[in-house]
C-alpha positions, 0 to 999 in steps of 0.5 A, spaced: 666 574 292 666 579 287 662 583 283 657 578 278 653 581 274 648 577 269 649 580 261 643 579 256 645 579 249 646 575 243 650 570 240 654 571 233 657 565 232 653 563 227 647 567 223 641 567 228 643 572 233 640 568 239 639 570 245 644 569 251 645 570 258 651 571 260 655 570 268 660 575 269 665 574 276 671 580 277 671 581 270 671 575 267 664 572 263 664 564 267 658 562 264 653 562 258 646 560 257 640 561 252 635 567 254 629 565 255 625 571 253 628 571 246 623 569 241 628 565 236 632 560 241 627 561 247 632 559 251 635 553 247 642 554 244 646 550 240 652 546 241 657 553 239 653 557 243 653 553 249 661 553 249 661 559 247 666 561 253 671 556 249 672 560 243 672 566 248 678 564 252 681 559 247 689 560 249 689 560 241 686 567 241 690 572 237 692 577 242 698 581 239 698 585 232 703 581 227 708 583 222 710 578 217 718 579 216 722 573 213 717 569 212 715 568 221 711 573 224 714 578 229 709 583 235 709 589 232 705 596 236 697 598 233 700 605 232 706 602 228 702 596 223 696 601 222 702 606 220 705 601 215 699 598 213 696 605 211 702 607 208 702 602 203 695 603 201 696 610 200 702 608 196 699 603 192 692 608 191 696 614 188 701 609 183 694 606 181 687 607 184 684 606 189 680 600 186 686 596 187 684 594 194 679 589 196 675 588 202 672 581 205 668 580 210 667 573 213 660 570 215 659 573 222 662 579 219 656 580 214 650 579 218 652 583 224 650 590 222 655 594 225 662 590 222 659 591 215 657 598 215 663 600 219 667 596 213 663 599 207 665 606 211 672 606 211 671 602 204 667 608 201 672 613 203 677 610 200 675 609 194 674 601 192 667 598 189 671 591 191 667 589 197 666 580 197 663 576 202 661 569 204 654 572 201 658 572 194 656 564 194 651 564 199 644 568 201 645 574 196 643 570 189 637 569 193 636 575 196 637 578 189 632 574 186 627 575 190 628 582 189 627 581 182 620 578 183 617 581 188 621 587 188 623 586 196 626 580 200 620 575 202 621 570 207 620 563 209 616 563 217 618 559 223 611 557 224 609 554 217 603 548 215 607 545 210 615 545 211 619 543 204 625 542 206 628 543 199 636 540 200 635 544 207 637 539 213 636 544 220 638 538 224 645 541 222 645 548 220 639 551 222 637 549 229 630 553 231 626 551 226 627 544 226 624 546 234 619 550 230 617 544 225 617 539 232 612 544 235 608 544 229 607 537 227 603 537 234 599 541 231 598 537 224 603 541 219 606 537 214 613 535 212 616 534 205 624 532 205 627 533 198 635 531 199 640 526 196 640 524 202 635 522 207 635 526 212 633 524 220 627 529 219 626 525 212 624 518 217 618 523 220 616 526 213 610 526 209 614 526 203 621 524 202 623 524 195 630 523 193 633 528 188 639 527 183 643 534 186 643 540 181 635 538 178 632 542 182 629 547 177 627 540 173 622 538 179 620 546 180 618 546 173 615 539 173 610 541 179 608 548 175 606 544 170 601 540 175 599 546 178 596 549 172 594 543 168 590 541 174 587 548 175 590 548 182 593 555 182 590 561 187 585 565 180 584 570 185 591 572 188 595 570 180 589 576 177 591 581 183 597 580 184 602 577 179 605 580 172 607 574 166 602 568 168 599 567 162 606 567 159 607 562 164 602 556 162 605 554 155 612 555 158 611 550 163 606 545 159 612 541 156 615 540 163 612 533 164 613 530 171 614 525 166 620 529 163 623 531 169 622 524 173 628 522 168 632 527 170 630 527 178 630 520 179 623 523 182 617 518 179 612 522 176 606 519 181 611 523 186 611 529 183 605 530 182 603 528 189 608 533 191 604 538 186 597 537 189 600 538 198 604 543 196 598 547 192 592 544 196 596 547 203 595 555 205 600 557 209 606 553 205 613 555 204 619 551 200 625 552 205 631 552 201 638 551 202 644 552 198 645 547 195 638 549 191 640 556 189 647 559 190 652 554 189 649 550 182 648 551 175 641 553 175 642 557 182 637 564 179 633 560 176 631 556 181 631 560 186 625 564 181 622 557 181 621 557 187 618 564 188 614 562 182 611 557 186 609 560 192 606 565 188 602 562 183 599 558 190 598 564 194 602 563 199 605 569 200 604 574 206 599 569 209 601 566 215 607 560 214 608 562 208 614 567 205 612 573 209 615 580 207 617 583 214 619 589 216 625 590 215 629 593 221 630 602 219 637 603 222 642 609 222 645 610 214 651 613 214 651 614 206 656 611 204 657 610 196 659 604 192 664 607 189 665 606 182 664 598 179 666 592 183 669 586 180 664 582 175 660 588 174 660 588 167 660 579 166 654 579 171 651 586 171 644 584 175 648 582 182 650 589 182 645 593 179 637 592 180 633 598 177 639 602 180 639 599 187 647 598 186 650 593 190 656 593 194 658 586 192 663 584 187 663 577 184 668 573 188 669 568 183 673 573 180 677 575 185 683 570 183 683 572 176 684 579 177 690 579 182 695 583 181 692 587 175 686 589 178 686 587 185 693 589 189 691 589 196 686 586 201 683 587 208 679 580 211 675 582 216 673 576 220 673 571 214 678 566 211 677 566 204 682 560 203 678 555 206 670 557 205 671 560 197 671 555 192 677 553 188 682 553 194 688 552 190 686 557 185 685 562 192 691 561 195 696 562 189 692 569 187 694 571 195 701 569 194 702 575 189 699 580 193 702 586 196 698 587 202 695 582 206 691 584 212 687 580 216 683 582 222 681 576 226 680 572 233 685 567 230 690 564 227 686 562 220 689 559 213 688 566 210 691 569 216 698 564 216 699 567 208 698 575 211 703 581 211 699 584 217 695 579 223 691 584 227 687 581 233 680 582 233 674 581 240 669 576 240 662 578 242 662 578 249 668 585 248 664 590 244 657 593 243 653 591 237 647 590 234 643 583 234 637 583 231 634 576 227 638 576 220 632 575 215 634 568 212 628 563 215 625 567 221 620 573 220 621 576 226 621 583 227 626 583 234 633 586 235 637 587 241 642 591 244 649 587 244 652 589 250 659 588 252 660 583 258 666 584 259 674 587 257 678 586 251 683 580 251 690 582 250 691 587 245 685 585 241 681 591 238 673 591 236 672 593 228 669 599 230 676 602 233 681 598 229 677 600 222 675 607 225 683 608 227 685 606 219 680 611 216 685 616 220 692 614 218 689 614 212 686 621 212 679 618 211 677 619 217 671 623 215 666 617 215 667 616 222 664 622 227 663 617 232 667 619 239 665 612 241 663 605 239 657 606 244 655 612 240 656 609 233 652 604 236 646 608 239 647 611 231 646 605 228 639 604 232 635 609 234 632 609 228 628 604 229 625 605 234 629 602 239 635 606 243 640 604 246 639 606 252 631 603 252 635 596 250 640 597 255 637 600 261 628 599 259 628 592 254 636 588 255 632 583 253 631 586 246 624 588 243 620 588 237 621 593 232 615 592 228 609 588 228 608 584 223 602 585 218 600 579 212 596 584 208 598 587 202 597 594 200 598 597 194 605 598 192 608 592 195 612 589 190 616 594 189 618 591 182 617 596 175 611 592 173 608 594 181 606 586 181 610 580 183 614 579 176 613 571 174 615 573 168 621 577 168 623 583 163 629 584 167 632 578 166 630 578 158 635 585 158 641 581 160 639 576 156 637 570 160 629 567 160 624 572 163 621 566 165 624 560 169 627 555 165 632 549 167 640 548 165 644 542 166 650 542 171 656 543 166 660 537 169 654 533 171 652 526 167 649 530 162 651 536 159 658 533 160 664 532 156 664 524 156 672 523 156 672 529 163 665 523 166 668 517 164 674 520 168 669 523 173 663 518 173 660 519 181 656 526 182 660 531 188 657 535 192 661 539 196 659 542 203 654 539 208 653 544 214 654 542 221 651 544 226 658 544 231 662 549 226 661 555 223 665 554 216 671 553 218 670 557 225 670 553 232 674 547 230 679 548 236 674 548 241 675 542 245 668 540 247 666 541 239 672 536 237 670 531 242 663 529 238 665 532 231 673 530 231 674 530 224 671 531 217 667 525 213 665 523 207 659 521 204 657 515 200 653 510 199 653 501 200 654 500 192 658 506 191 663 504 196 663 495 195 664 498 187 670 502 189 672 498 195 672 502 201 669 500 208 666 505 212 672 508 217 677 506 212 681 513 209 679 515 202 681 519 196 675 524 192 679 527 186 676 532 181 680 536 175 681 542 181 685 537 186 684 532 191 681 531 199 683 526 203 678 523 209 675 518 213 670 514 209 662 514 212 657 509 208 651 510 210 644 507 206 641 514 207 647 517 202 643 516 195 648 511 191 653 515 185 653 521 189 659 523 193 657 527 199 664 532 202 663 536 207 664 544 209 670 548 212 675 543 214 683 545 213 689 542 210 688 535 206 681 535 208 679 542 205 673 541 200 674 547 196 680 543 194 676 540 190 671 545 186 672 550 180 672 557 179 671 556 172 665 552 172 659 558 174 652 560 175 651 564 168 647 569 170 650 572 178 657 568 177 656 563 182 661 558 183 657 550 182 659 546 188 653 542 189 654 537 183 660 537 181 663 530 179 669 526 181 672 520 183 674 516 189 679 511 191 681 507 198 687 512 201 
């Protein structure tokens, strides 16, 4: 026998960064298991991680830099792709600006550290503004908008007293705390599911209320006024601590759970119910899901209700309520933003917070601003084709590109319509960083993402490729680092934790902080030095400095009645799944076997009345186009309502079917979760 090593690192196929434990044999990674020791998955993994090795070694692995020519892909050196690629960029920053260049950066690309500062790097030597993400419809509204109210971004424990699952299912997209919910039932915690659908965590439920999709902010509102009118707030903490609540109590005072059960399709006596657990519970947190806050008509503020809400019952920085953690204290390479992104002037709070500049443009637009203000694009572990909304209105803005380069592990949608496809390596081929991803778990933990094992073929790490295209492009000056270990060692050694500590000391990674439930003087780094529940900022752009609610644009309500007599079913587009990653994994042979193919949705009624049996292929059509997928009656799914999945290709695609048109009014979000439709046998 060989050499066997056993690696200690974490896991990037998803946003959590769990701990693994990986067998290396001669070269070759041969086995992956959770690591016990890690205090996020402690020792569990998920179907992804568990066939992680699939991913790895899956014999579609892009393993040759590629050059379009006459509509096929060729081989084409490194040396030669980055000389013609950065050729054409230069050419295209001197004949216009360097603004002309986009960059996107897939989800694992966002929430690893050294992928998105390495991209910010070569963005800011450049000289474009216009970086995109899938956190252009995803966390960032949420994380804005906290930073708004409380000046940072609070949130939610694992170990909480009351769980509000707020359109939030961990059975699918968030496997940790549906094992710390499990824990903590034993030990009384209470549950509340708000779903269109009953979830299976809803059958163990304190509480399961099924709610019209996009009326979230209506039930919010509903629950302030009990709050107030029953004098249930937390009086000690709204004096300390809070700016705006007696502007708050007449603003909700007409918001009735009367007013909001016609909306909601929640009873008042539930409303209320809810109103008086959540209130009456210290050490409660609503754990939101997308569908709630970024991908809706009312995604601020509901996402403002929400912080609102925790706030007025005090549930903030006590244990199992939103927690500000200490944030992690890295290597800052002092890259600037570089002018004014796309959608900066449209919805200026995305990009500038008491001048705290974002990086991110507001992908929405992107479509809209090719080719005049958009020449070029470089995604980096991302396939904006499929997870973006308005797919039709994505790939025709790609076509009239003049550069396309992707740099991925595969072979994607965004990748096919590419001038240049550059391999790029999985985990297990470079150093990194791995530290829980502040979206649900408060845990002051990194690690140190080793590299296990050599790249495959010709696949380069971000580090390298984007560190060799900063030089062919003469820009070279933001990346010092001889090495993708010193660049990493960089990253870290602010925190407390080097990289030889991590290595040699602590494989298994460490706490880089304790973290502390008090609040000092000068916590909300807000102008009011308060958590702002009435909010100036939001006055200045024109908006209500307090939460309000809105309804969906193309909802039943608000509406055209020609476009819902056309359209009459609610659409949602985008249920998780907890063996993919967006439109990640779907090759992987183990992952097919038990989630073959996309389904959609609906409930008995709704399929008797349009004559579809469950099992039997279906037709969902919107203004924006349509899907074909096998139909799934389920009693759980609420009727009227048209559940389409998240990350499927080709005909099966839901972003087939939403409009870019049809957006968030205040951050330029893109509406997915209450859409309308139709639907037909296929």
């Amino acid at each position: 026998m060989g050499e066997r090593r056993e690696m200690l690192t974490d896991c990037t196929l998803c946003y959590h960064s769990c701990g693994t434990e990986v067998t290396v044999e001669d070269g070759k990674a041969v086995k992956v298991k959770g690591l016990e020791s890690h205090p996020l998955n402690k020792g569990r993994l998920c179907p992804k991680g568990a066939n992680a090795l699939d991913v790895v070694y899956s014999p579609k692995r892009l393993k040759r830099p590629l050059k379009r020519k006459n509509g096929k892909f060729q081989e084409i050196g490194w040396d030669r792709a980055l000389g013609e690629i950065s050729e054409k960029l230069n050419r295209l920053k001197q004949e216009f600006d360097p603004q002309v260049l986009g960059f996107f950066c897939g989800s694992i690309g966002v929430e690893n550290l050294e992928m998105s500062t390495l991209v910010h790097l070569l963005r800011s030597g450049f000289g474009s503004p216009n970086f995109f993400s899938v956190e252009s419809i995803c966390y960032r509204m949420r994380i804005r908008t906290r930073q708004m109210t409380f000046g940072k971004y609070p949130t939610e424990e694992p170990d909480s007293n009351l769980y509000i699952l707020w359109g939030h299912n961990p059975d699918q997209s968030d496997f940790p705390l549906k094992f710390s919910i499990k824990k903590n039932r034993k030990k009384g915690a209470k549950l509340v599911v708000i779903d269109p659908k009953r979830i299976p965590l809803a059958d163990e439920a304190d509480m399961y209320l099924k709610i019209r999709p996009g009326t979230d902010g209506a039930l919010a509102l509903a629950m302030m006024n009990v709050i107030i009118g029953e004098d249930l707030y937390d009086k000690a903490f709204v004096d300390k601590h809070t700016y705006g609540f007696d502007k708050l109590v007449p603003h909700v005072a007409p918001y009735t759970p009367e007013w909001a059960e016609e909306i909601t399709w929640i009873s008042a006596e539930n409303i209320r119910k809810l109103s008086r657990l959540f209130a009456g519970t210290k050490g409660a947190s609503i754990f939101q899901g997308t569908c709630t806050q970024d991908q809706t008509a009312n995604g601020t503020q509901n996402s403002r209700a929400f912080s609102v809400l925790q706030s007025i019952t005090g549930n903030i920085n006590v244990p199992g309520g939103w927690v500000t953690s200490p944030a992690p204290r890295f290597g800052n390479p002092g890259f600037v933003v570089g002018g004014e992104p796309v959608g900066s002037d449209s919805y200026p709070l995305f990009f500038d917070l008491w001048g705290r500049k974002s990086p991110y443009g507001v992908v929405t637009m992107v479509p809209e601003s090719i080719p005049e203000k958009l020449k070029a694009f470089l995604v980096v572990g991302g396939n904006p084709l499929i997870s973006m909304p308005d797919s039709n209105a994505f790939r025709e803005a790609f076509k009239k590109l003049e550069l396309l380069v992707v740099h991925d592990l595969f072979m994607t949608e965004t990748a096919e319509l590419a001038h240049y496809v550059l391999p790029a390596c999985s985990h297990l081929e470079k150093w990194g960083v791995g530290y829980t991803y502040n979206v649900c778990h408060c845990i002051p933990y990194l690690m140190l993402r080793k590299k296990c094992i050599e790249p495959l073929g010709k696949s380069w790490s971000e580090w390298r490729f984007l560190t060799e295209l900063a030089k062919k492009l003469g820009v070279d000056e933001n990346f010092p680092w001889k090495s993708e270990e010193e660049f990493v060692s960089y990253m870290l050694e602010p925190s407390g934790l080097g990289f030889d500590y991590l290595l040699n000391e602590k494989p298994e990674g460490d706490f880089y902080a304790e973290k502390k439930y008090e609040i000092p003087q000068g916590l909300f780094r807000t102008p009011e030095g308060k958590i702002e529940i009435y909010s100036a900022t939001l006055k200045q752009v024109g908006f209500d400095p307090l939460p309000t609610y809105l309804e969906p644009e193309q909802g039943p309500i608000r509406g055209d009645k020609t476009f819902r007599e056309k359209y009459p079913l609610i659409l949602s587009v985008g249920n998780r799944n907890l063996y993919y990653t967006h439109s990640q994994q779907r090759h992987v042979d183990g992952l097919k076997k038990i989630c073959p193919e996309a389904l959609t949705e609906i409930g008995p009624e709704t399929a008797n009345t349009y004559g579809i049996r469950s099992g039997e292929m279906m037709v969902v059509e919107t203004n924006r186009g349509q899907v074909r997928m096998k139909a799934k009656v389920d009693e759980r799914v609420a009727e009227g309502v048209v559940l389409v999945p998240h990350g499927w290709g080709g005909e099966a695609n839901g972003n087939l079917l939403t409009d870019l048109a049809v957006r968030e009014p205040i951050m330029g979000y893109p509406d997915q979760k209450s859409l309308q439709c139709t639907i037909r046998k296929a």
